[in-house]
N, CA, C and O atoms as CSV, one atom per row, in Angstrom:
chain,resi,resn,atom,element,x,y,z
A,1,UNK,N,N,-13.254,81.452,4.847
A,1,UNK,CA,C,-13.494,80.104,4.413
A,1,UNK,C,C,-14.470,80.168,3.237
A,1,UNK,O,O,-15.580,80.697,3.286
A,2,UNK,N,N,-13.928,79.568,2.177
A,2,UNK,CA,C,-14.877,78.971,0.983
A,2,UNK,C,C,-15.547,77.954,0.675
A,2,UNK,O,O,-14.938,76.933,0.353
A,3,UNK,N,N,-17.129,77.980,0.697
A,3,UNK,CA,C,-17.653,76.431,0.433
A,3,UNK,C,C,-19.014,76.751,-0.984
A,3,UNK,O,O,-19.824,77.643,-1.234
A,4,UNK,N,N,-18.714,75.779,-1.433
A,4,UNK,CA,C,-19.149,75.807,-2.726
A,4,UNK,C,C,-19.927,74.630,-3.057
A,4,UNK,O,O,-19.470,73.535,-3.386
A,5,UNK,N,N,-21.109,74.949,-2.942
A,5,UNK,CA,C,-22.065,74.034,-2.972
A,5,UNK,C,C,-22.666,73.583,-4.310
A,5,UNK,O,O,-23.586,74.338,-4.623
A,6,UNK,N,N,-22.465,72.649,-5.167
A,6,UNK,CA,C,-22.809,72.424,-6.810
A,6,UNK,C,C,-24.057,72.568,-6.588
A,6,UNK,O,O,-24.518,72.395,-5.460
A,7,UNK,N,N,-25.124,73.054,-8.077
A,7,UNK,CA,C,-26.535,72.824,-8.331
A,7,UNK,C,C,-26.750,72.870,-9.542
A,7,UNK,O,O,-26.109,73.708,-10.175
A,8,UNK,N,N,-27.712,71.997,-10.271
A,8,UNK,CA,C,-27.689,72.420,-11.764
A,8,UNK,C,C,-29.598,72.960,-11.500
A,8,UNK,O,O,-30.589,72.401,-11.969
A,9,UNK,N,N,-29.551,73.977,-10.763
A,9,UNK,CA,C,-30.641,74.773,-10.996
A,9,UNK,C,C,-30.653,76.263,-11.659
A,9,UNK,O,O,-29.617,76.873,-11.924
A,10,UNK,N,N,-31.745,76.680,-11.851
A,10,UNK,CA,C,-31.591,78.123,-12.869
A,10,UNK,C,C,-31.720,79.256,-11.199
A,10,UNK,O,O,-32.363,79.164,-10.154
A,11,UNK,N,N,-30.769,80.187,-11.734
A,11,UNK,CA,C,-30.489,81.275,-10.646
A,11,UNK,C,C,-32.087,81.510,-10.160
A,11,UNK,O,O,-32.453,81.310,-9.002
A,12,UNK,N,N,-32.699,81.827,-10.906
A,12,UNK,CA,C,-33.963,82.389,-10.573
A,12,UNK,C,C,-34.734,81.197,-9.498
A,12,UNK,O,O,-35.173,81.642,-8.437
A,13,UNK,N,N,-34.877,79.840,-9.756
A,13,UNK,CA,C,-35.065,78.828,-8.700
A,13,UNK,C,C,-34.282,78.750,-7.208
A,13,UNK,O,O,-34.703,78.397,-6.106
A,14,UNK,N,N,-33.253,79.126,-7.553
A,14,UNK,CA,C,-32.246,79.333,-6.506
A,14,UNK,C,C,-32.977,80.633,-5.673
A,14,UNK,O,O,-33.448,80.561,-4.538
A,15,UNK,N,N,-32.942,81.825,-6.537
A,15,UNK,CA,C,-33.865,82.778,-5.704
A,15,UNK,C,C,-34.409,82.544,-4.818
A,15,UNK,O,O,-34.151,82.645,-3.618
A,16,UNK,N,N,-35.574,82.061,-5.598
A,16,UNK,CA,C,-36.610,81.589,-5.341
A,16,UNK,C,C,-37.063,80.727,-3.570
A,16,UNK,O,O,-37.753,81.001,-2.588
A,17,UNK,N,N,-36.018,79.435,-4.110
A,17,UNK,CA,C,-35.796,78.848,-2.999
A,17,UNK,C,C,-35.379,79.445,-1.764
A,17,UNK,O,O,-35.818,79.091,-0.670
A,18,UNK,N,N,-34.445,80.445,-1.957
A,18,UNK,CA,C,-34.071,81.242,-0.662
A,18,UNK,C,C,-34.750,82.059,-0.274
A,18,UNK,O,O,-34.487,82.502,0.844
A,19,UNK,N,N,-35.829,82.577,-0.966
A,19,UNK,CA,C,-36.857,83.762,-0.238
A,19,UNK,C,C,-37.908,83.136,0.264
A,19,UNK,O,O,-38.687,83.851,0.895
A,20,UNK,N,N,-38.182,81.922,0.162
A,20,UNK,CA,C,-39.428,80.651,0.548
A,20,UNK,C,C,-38.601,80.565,1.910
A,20,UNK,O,O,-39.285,80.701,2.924
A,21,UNK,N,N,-37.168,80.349,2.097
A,21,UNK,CA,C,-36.881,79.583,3.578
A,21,UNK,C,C,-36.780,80.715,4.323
A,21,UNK,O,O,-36.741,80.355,5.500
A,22,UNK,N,N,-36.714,81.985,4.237
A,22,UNK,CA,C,-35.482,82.750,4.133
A,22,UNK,C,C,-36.513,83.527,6.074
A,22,UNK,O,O,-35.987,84.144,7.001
A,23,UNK,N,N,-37.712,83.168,5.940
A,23,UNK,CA,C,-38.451,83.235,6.947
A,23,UNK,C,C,-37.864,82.470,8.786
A,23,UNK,O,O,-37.463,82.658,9.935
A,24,UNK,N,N,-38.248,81.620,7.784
A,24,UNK,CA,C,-37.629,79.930,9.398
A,24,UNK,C,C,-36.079,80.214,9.422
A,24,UNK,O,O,-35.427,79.507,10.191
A,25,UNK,N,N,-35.648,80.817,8.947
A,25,UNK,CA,C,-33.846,80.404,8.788
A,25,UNK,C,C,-33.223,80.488,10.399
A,25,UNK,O,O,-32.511,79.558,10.775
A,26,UNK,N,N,-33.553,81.776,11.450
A,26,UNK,CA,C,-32.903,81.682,12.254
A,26,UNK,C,C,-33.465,80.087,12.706
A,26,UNK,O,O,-32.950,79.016,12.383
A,27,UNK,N,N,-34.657,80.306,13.534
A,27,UNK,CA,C,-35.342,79.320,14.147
A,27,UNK,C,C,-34.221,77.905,13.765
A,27,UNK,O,O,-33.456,77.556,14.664
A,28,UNK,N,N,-34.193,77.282,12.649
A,28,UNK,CA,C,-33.480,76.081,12.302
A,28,UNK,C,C,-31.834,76.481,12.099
A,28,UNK,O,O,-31.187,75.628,11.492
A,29,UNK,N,N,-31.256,77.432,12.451
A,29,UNK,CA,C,-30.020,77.594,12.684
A,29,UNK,C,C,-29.841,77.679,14.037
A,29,UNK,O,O,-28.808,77.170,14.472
A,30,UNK,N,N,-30.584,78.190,14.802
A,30,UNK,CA,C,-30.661,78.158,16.445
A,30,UNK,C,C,-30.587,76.532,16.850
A,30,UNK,O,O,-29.671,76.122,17.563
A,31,UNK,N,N,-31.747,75.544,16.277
A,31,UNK,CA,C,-31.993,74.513,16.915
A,31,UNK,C,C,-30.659,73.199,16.528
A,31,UNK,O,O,-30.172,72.233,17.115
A,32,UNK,N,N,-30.470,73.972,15.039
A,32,UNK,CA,C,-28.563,73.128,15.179
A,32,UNK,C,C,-27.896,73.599,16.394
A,32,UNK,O,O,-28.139,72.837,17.330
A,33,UNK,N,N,-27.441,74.193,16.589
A,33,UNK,CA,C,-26.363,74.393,17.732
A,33,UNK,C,C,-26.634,74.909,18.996
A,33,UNK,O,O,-25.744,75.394,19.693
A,34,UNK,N,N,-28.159,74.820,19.449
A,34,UNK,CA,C,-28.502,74.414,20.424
A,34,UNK,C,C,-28.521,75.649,21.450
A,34,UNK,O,O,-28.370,75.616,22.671
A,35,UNK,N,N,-28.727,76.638,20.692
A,35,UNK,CA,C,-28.777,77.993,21.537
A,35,UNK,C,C,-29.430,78.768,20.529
A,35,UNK,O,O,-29.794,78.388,19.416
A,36,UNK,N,N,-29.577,80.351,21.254
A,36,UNK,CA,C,-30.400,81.412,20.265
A,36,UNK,C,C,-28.999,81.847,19.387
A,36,UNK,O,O,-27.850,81.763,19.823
A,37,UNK,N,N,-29.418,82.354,17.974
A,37,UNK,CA,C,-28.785,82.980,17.180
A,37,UNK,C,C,-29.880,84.027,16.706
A,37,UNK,O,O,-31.110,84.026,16.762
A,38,UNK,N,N,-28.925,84.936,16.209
A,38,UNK,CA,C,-29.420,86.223,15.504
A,38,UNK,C,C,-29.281,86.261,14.256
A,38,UNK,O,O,-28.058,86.295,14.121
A,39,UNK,N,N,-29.787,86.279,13.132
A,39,UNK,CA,C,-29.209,86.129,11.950
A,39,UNK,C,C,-30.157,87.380,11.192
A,39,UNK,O,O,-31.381,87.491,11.129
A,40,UNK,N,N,-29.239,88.119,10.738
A,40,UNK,CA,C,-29.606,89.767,9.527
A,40,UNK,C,C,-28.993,88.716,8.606
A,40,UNK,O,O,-27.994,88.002,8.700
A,41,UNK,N,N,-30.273,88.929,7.363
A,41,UNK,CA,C,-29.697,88.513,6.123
A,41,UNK,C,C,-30.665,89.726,5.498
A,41,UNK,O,O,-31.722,90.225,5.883
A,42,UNK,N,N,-29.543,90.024,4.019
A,42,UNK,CA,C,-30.192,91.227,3.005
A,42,UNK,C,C,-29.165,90.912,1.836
A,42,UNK,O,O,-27.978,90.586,1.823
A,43,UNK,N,N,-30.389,91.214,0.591
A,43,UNK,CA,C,-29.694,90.843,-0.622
A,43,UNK,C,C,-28.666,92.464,-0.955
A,43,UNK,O,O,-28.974,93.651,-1.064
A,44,UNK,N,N,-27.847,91.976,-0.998
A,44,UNK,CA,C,-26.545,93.444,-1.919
A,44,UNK,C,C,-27.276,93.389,-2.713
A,44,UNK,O,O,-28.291,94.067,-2.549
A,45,UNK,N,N,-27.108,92.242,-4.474
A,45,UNK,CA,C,-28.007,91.891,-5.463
A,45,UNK,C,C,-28.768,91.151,-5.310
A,45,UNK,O,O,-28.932,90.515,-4.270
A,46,UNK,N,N,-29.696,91.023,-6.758
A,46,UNK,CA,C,-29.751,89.942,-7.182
A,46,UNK,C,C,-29.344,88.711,-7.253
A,46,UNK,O,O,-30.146,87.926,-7.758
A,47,UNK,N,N,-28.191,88.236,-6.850
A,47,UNK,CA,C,-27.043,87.044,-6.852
A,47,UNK,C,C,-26.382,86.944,-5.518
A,47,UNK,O,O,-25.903,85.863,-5.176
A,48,UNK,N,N,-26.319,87.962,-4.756
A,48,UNK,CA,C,-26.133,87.794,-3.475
A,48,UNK,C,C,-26.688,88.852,-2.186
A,48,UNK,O,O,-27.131,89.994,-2.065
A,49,UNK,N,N,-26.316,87.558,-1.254
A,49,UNK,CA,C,-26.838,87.762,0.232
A,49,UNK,C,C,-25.772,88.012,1.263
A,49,UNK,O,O,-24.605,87.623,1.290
A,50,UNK,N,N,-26.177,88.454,1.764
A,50,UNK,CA,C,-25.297,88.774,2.678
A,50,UNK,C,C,-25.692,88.410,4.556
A,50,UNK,O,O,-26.501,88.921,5.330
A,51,UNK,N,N,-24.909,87.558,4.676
A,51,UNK,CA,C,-25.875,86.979,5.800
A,51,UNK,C,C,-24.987,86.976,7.190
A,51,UNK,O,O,-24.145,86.077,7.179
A,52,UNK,N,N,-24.988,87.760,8.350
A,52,UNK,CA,C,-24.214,87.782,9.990
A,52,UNK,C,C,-25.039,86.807,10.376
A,52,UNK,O,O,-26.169,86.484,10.012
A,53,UNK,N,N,-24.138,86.302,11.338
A,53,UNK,CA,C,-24.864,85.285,12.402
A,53,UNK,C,C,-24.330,85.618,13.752
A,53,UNK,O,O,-23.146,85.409,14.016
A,54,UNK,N,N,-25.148,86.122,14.604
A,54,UNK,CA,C,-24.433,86.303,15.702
A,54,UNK,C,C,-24.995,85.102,17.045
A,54,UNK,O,O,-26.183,84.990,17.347
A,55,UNK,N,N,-24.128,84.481,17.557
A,55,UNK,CA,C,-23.821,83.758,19.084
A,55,UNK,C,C,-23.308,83.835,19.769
A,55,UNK,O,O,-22.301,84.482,19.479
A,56,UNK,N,N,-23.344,83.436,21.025
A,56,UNK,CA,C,-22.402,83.473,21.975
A,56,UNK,C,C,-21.308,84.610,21.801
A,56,UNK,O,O,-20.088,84.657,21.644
A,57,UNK,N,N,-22.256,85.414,21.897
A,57,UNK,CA,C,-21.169,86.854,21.761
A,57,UNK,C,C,-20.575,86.825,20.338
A,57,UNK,O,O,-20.071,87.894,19.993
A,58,UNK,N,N,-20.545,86.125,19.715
A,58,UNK,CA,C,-19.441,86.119,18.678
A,58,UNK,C,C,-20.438,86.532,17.002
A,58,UNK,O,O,-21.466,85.857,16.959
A,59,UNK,N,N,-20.264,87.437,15.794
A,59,UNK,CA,C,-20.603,87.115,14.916
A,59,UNK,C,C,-19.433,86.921,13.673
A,59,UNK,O,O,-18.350,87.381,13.311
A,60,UNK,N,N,-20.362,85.994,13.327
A,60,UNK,CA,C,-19.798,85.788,11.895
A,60,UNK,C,C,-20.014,85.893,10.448
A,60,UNK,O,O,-20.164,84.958,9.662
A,61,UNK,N,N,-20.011,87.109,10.205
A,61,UNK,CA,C,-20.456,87.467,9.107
A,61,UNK,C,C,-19.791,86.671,8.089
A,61,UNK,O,O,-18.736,86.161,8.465
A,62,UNK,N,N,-20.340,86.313,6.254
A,62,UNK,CA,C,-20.686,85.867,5.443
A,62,UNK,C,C,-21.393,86.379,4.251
A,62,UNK,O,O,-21.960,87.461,4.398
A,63,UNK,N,N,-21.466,85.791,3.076
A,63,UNK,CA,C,-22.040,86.180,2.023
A,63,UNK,C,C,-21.792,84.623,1.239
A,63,UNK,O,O,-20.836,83.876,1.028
A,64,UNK,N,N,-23.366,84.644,0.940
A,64,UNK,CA,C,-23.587,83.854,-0.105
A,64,UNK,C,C,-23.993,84.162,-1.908
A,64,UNK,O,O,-25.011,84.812,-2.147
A,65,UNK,N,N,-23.250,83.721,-2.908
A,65,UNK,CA,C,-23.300,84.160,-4.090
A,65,UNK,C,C,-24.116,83.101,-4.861
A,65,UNK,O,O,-24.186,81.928,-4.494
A,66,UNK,N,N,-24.600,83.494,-5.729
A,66,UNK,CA,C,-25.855,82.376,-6.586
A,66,UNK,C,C,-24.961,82.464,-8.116
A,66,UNK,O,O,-24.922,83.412,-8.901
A,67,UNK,N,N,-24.428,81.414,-8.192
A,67,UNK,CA,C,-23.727,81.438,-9.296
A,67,UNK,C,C,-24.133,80.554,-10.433
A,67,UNK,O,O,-25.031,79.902,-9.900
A,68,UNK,N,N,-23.991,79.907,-12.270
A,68,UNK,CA,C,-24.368,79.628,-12.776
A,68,UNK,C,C,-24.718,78.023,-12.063
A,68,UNK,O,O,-25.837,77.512,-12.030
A,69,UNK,N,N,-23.713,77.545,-11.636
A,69,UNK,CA,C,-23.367,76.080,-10.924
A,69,UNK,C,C,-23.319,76.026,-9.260
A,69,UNK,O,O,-23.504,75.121,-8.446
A,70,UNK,N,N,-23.148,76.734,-9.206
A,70,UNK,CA,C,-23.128,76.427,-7.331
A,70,UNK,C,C,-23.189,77.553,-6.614
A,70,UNK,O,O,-22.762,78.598,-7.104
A,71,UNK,N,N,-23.723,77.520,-5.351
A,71,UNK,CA,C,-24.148,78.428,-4.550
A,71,UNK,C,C,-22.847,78.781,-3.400
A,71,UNK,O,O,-22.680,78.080,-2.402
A,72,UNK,N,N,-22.183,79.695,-3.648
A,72,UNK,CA,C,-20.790,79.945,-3.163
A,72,UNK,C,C,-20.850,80.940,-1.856
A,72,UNK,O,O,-21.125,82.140,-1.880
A,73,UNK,N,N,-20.464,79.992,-0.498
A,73,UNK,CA,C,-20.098,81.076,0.964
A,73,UNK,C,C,-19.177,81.432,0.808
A,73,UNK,O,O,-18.422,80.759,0.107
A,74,UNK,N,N,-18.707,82.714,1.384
A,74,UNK,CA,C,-17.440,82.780,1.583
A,74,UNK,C,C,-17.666,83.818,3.188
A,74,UNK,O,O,-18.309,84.865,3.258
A,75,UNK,N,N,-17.119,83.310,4.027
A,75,UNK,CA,C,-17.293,82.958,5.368
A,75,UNK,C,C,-16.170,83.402,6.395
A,75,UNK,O,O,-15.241,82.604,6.519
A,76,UNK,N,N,-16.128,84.466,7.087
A,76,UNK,CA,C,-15.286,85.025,7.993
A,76,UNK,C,C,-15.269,84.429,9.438
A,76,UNK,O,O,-16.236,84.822,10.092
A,77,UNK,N,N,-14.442,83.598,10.104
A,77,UNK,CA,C,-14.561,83.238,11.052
A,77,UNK,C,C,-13.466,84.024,11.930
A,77,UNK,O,O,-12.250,83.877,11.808
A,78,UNK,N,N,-14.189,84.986,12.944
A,78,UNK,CA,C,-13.213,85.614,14.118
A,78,UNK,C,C,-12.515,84.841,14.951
A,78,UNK,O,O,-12.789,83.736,15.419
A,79,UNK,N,N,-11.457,85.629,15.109
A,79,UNK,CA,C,-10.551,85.151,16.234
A,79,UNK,C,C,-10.972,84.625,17.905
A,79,UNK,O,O,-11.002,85.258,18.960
A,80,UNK,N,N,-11.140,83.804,17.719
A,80,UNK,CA,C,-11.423,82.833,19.283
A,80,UNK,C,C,-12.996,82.044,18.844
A,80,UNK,O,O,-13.887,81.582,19.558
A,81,UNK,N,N,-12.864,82.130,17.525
A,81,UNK,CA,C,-13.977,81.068,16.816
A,81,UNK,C,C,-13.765,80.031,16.502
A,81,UNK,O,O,-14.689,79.229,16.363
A,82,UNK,N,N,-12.201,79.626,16.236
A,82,UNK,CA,C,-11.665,78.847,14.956
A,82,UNK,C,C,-12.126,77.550,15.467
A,82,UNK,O,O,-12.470,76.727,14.619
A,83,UNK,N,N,-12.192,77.237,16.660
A,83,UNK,CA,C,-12.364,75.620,17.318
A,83,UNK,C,C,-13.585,74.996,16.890
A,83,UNK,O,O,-13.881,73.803,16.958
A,84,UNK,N,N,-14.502,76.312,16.274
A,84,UNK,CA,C,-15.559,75.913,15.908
A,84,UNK,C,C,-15.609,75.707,13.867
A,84,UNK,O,O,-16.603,75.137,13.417
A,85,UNK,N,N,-14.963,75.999,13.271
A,85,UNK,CA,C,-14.512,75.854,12.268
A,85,UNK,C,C,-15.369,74.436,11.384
A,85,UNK,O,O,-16.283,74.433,10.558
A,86,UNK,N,N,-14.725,73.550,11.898
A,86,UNK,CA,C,-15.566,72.583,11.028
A,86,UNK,C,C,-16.847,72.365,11.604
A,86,UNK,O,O,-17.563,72.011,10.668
A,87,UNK,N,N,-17.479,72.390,12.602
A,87,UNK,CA,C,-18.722,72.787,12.600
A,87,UNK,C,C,-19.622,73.864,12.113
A,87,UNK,O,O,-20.802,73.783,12.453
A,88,UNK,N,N,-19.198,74.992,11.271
A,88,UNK,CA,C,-19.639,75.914,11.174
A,88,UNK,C,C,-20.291,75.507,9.354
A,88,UNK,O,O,-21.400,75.647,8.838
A,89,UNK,N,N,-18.767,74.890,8.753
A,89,UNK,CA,C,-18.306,74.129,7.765
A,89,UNK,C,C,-19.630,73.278,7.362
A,89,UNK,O,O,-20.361,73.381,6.377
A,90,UNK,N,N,-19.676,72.392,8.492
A,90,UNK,CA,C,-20.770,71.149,8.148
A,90,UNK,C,C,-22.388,72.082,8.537
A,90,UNK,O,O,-23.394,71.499,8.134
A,91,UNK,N,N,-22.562,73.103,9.090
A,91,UNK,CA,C,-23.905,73.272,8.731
A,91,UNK,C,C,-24.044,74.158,7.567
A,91,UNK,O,O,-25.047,74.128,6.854
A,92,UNK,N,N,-23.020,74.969,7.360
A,92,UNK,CA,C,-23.376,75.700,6.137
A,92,UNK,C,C,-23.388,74.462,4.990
A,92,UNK,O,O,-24.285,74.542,4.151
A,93,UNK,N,N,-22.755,73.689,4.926
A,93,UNK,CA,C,-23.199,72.589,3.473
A,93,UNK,C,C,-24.580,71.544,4.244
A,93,UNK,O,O,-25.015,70.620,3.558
A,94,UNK,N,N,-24.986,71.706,5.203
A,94,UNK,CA,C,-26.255,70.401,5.389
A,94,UNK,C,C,-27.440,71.619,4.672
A,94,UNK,O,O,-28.238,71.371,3.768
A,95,UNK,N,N,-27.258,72.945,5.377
A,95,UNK,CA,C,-28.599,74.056,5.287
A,95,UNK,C,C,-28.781,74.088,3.476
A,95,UNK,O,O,-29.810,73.970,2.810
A,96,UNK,N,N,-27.093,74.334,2.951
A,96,UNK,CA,C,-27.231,74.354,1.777
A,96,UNK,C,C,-27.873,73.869,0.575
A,96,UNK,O,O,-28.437,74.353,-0.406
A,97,UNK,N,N,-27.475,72.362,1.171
A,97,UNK,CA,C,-27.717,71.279,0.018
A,97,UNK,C,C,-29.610,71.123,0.644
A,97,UNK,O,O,-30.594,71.188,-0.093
A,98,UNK,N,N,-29.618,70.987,1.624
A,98,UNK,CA,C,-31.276,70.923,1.717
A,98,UNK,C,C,-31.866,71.948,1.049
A,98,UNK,O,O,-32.941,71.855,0.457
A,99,UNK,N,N,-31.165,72.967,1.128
A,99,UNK,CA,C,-31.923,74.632,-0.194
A,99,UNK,C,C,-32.372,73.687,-1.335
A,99,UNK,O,O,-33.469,73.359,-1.788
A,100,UNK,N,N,-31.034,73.370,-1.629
A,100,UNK,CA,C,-31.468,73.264,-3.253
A,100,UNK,C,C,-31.960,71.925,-3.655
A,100,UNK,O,O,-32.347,71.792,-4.816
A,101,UNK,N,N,-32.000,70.784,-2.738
A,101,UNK,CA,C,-32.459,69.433,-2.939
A,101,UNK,C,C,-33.985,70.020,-3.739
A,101,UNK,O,O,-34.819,69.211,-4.146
């Protein structure tokens, strides 16, 4: 799954912004969906992250890209996940857009 979040910020703010949250992230991904999560995040580059989330037995690895205009997931959802699909959908764009607000 692809979600593509617009920003007219400079990459380096974008950085920026993500190494400021990049602390609290499980904590406020846990308290969305109402259980513990595990979340390994590590930059490949400069421009991207690479971020697993593991729950309920299940992970779902991901990578986020910092691009000139928008901050781009692209998002693997395993088999016996899919029901969860648009929920997964709507927190990766709420976490997002609060990044870069």
């Amino acid at each position: 799954m692809r979600i593509e979040i617009p920003h007219t910020l400079s990459k380096d703010e974008v950085r920026r912004r993500i190494a400021a949250r990049m602390g609290d992230a499980q904590d406020k991904v846990g308290g969305m969906i109402g259980g513990t999560v595990d979340l390994a995040l590590h930059w490949i580059d400069e421009d991207r992250l690479a971020v697993d989330a593991t729950a309920m037995g299940y992970t779902v690895p991901s990578t986020m890209d910092i691009t000139d205009d928008a901050l781009v997931f692209e998002v693997t959802i395993p088999p016996g996940l899919g029901f969860a699909r648009g929920m997964i959908e709507t927190m990766i764009r709420k976490r997002g857009e609060k990044l870069l607000a």
